[in-house]
Kinemage of the C-alpha trace (Angstrom):
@kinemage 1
@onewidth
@group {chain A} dominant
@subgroup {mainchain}
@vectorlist {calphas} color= white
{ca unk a 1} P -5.365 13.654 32.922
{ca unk a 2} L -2.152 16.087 32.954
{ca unk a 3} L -0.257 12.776 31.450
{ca unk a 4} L -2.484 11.799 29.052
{ca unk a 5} L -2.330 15.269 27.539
{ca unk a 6} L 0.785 15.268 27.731
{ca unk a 7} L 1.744 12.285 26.145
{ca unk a 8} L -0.568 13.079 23.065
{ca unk a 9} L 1.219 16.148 22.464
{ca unk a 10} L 4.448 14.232 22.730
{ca unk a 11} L 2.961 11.279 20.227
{ca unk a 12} L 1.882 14.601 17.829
{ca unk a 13} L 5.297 16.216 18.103
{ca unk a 14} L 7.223 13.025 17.340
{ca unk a 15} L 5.088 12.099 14.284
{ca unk a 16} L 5.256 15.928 12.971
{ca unk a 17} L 9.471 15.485 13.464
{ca unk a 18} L 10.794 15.865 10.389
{ca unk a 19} L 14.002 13.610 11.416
{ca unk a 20} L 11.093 11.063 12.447
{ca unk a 21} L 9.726 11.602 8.897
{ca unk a 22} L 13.094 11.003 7.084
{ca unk a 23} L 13.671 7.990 9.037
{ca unk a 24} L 10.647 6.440 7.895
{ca unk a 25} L 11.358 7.319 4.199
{ca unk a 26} L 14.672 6.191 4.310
{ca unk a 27} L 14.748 3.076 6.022
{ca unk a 28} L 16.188 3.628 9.250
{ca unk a 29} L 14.020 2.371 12.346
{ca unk a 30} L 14.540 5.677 14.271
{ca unk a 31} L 15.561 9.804 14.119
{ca unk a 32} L 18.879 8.784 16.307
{ca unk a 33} L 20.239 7.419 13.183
{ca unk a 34} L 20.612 11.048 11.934
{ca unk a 35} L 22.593 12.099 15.050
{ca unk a 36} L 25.160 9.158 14.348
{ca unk a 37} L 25.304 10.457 10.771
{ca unk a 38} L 25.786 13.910 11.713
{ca unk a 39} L 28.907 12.828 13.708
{ca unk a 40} L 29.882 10.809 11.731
{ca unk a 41} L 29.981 13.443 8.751
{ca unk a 42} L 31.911 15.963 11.076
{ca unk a 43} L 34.675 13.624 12.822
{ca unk a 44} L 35.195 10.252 10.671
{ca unk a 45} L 34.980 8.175 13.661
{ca unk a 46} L 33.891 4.675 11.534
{ca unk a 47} L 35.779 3.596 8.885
{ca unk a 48} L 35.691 0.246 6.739
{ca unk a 49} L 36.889 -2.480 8.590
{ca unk a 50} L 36.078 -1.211 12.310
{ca unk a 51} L 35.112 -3.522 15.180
{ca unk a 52} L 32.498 -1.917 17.334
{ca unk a 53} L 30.580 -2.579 20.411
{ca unk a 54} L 26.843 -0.527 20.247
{ca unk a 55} L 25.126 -0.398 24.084
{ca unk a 56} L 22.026 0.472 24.489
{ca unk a 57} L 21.209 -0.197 20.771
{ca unk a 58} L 17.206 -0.854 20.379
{ca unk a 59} L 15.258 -0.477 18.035
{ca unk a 60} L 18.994 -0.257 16.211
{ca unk a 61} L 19.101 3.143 14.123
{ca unk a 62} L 22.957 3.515 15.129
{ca unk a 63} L 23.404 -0.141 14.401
{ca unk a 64} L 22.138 0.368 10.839
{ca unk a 65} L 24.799 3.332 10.514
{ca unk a 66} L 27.500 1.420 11.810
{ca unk a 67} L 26.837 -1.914 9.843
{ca unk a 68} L 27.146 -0.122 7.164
{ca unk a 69} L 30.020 2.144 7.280
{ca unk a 70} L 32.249 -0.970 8.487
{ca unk a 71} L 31.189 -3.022 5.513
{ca unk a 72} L 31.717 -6.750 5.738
{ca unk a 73} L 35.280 -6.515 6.806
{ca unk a 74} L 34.109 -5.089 10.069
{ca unk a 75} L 31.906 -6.271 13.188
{ca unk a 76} L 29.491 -4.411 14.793
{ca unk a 77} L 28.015 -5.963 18.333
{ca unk a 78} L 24.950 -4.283 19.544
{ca unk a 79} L 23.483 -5.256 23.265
{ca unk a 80} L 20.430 -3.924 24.412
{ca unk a 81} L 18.030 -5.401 27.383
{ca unk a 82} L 14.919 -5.060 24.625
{ca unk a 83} L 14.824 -7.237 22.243
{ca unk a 84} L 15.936 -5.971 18.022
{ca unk a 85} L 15.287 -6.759 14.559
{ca unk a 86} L 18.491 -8.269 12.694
{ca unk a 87} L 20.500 -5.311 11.603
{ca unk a 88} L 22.834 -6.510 8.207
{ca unk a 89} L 25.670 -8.677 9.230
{ca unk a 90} L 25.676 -6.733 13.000
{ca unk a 91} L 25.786 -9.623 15.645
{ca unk a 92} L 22.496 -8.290 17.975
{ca unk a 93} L 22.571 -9.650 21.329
{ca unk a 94} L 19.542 -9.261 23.655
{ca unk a 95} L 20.338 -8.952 27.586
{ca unk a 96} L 22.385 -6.918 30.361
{ca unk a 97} L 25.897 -5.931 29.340
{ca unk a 98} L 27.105 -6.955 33.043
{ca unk a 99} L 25.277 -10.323 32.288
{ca unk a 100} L 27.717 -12.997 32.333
{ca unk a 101} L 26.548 -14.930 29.620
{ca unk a 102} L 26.501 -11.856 27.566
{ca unk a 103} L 29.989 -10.869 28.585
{ca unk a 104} L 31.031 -14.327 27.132
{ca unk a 105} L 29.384 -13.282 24.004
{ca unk a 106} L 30.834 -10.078 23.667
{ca unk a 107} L 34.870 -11.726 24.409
{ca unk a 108} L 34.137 -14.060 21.986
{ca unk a 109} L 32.826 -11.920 18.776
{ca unk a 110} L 35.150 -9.411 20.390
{ca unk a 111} L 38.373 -11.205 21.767
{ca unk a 112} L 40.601 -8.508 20.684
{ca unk a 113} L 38.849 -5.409 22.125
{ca unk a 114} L 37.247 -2.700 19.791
{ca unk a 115} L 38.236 0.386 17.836
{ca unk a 116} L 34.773 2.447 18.394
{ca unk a 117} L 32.367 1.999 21.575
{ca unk a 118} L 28.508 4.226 21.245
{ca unk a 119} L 26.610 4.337 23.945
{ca unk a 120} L 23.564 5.731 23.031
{ca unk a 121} L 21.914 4.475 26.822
{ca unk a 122} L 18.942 6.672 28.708
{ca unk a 123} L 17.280 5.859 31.691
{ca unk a 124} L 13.755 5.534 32.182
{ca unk a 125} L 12.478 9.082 32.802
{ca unk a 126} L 10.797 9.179 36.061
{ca unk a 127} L 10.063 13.367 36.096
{ca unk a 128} L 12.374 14.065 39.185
{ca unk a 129} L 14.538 15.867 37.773
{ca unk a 130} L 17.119 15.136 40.228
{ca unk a 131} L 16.912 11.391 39.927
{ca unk a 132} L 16.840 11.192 36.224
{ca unk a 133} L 20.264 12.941 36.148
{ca unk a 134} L 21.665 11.067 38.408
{ca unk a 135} L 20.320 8.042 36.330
{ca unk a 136} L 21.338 9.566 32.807
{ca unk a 137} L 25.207 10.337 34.697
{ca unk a 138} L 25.235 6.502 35.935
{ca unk a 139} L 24.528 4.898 32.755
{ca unk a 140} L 27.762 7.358 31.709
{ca unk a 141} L 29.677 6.183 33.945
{ca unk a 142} L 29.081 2.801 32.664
{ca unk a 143} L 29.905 3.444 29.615
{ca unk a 144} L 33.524 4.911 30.377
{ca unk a 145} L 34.100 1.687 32.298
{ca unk a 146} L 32.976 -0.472 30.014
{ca unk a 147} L 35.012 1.279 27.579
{ca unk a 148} L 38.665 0.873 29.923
{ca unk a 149} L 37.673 -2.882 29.417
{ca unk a 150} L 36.834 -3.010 25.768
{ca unk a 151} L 38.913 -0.247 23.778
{ca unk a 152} L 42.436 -0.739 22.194
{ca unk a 153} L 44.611 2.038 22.564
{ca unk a 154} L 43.834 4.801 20.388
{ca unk a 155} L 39.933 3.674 20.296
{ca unk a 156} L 37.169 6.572 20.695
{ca unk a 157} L 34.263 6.812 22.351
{ca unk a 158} L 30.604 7.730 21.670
{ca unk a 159} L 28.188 8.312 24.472
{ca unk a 160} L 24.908 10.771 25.086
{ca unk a 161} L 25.239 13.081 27.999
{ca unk a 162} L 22.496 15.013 29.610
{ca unk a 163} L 23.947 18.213 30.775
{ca unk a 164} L 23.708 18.701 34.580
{ca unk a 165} L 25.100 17.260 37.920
{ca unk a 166} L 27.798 15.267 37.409
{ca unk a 167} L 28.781 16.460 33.817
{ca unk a 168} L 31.877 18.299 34.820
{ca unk a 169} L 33.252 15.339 36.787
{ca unk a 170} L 32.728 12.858 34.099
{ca unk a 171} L 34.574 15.297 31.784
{ca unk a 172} L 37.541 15.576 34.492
{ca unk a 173} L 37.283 11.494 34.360
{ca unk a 174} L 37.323 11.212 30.241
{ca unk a 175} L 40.127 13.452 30.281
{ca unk a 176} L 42.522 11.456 32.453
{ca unk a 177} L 42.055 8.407 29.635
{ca unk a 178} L 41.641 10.110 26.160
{ca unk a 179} L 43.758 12.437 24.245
{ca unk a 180} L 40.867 14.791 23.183
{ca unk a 181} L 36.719 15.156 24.193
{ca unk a 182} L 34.717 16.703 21.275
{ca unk a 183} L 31.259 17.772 22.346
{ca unk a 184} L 28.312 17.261 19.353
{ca unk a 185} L 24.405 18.637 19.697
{ca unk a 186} L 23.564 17.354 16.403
{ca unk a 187} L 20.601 18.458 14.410
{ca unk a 188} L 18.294 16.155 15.043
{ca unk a 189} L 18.840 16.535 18.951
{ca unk a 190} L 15.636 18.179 20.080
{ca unk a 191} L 16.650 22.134 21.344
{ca unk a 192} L 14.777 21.441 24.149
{ca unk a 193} L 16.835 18.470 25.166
{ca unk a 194} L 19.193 18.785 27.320
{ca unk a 195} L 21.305 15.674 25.967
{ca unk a 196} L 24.724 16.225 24.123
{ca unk a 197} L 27.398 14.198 22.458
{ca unk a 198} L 30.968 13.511 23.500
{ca unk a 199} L 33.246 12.131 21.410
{ca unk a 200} L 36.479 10.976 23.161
{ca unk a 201} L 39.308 9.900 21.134
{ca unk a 202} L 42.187 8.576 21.331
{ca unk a 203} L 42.233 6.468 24.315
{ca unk a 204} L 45.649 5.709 26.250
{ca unk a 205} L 45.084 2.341 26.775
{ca unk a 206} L 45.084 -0.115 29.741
{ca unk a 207} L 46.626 -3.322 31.497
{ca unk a 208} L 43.073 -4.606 31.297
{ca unk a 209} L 41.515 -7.600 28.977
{ca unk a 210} L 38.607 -7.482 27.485
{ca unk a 211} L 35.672 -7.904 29.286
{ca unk a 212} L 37.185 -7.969 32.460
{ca unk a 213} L 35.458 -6.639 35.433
């Protein structure tokens, strides 16, 4: 009973969002698009012409941003285990980013690494509190290796963080391979949320291909 109250007040919150309400006016298929927007306004991190590699992508609302900004000079790849809607010219691929066959994809839309990786990944939210952190900090994690394999030097990267255990390690760890971490809480970030962004740009580079594991 206690969830199916509160999942109606969620539903009745969401609907009443006005990000939620924008999105829907303005063509974009969710409110995340406005966070991507927001960051985008404040630190320029796509340009025309950029490849980039969008995890964790579904229903696509940063794909949509992306695609756009790069123009038809640039790629954007977006993976995500649930399925998506073509986005543009955006090359959507629907599977596990440590899939093989995906991988293969990725290296060759991608053979030359990427300027920009986003990682806008959550886990499932189970209610321990405990567990979903440590979930939310693995799928981090993930995203900082994934970006060793896939960045050129200089490339940033774009990832959600839920503030919490493990936070000030993965900062130690971002700080070792970029030049600078820029933290965002955009607007349409609920207050209540605990999730920020970190930009971190400028990364140093590595011995590693693409894709490698």
């Amino acid at each position: 009973m206690a969830r199916s109250i509160s999942s109606k007040r969620w539903l009745r919150e969401h609907f009443q969002d006005p990000f939620v309400q924008r999105a829907a006016k303005e063509g974009y298929r969710s409110r995340a698009s406005y966070k991507l927007l927001e960051i985008q306004e404040k630190d320029r991190i796509l340009r025309p012409g950029m490849t980039v590699l969008d995890l964790g992508a579904a229903p696509g609302g940063w794909t949509q941003v992306a695609a756009r900004i790069v123009g038809p000079t640039g790629r954007v790849v977006a993976v995500d285990r649930l399925p998506m809607d073509p986005v543009g010219d955006a090359q959507i691929l629907c599977g596990d980013i440590y899939d093989e066959e995906i991988i293969a994809q990725c290296h060759e839309l991608l053979p030359s690494g990427v300027d920009l990786l986003l990682s806008d990944m959550a886990p499932n939210l189970s209610g321990i509190v405990s567990a979903d952190q440590a979930r939310a900090m693995g799928l981090c994690e993930l995203a900082l290796e994934l970006a060793g394999q896939w960045l050129r030097p200089g490339g940033n990267l774009v990832m959600k963080v839920f503030m919490g255990a493990g936070a000030d390690s993965l900062r130690q760890q971002l700080r070792v391979q970029f030049d600078k971490i820029v933290v965002r809480k955009p607007a349409a970030s609920r207050a209540r949320s605990a999730e920020q962004y970190w930009l971190a740009l400028g990364f140093r580079g590595t011995n590693r291909s693409p894709g490698c594991r």
